[in-house]
N, C-alpha and C positions, 0 to 999 in steps of 0.2 A: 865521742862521748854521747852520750845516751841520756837523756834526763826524764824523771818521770816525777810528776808536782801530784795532787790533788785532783787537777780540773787540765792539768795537759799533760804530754810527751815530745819532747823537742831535745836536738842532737846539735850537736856542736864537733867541728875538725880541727884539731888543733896540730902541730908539727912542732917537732924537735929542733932546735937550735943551737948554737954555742952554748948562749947564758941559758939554753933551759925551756921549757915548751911553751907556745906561744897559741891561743884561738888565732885560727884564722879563717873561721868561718865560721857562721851561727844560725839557727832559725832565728826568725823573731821576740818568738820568746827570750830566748838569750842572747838578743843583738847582745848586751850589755858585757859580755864575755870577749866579744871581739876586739884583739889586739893586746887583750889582760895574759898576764902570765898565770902558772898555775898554781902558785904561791895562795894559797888559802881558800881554792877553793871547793876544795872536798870538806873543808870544815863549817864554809858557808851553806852547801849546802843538804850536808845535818843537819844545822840548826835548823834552815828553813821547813825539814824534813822530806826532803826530797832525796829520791831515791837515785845513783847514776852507778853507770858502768860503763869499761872502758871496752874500746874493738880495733882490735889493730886493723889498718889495712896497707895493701902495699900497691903500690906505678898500675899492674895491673887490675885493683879492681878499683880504678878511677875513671871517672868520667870527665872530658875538659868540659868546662862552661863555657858556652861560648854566646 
């Protein structure tokens, strides 16, 4: 996910689960994402008017952290 505020841009990874997609990693800006489900948050952030979009990716264009 892709976020674009006012005064930043910052991306968040979230993955697919049982119950449903989960952040599991975040810039700074959106520590506050990580570990939230995605239950409300395209409507949160409307309101806040920030702009997101989503990018799939797949095994291959990962990188491990190590």
């Amino acid at each position: 996910m892709k976020v674009e505020g006012s005064n930043f841009v910052a991306s968040a990874v979230w993955e697919q689960r049982p119950d449903g997609w989960t952040c599991i990693e975040a810039d700074p800006t959106l520590a506050w994402l990580k570990g939230r489900s995605d239950v409300g948050v395209g409507w949160f952030m409307q309101r806040k008017g920030w702009q997101y979009s989503w990018t799939a990716i797949n095994e291959e264009q990962c990188t491990p952290v190590t």
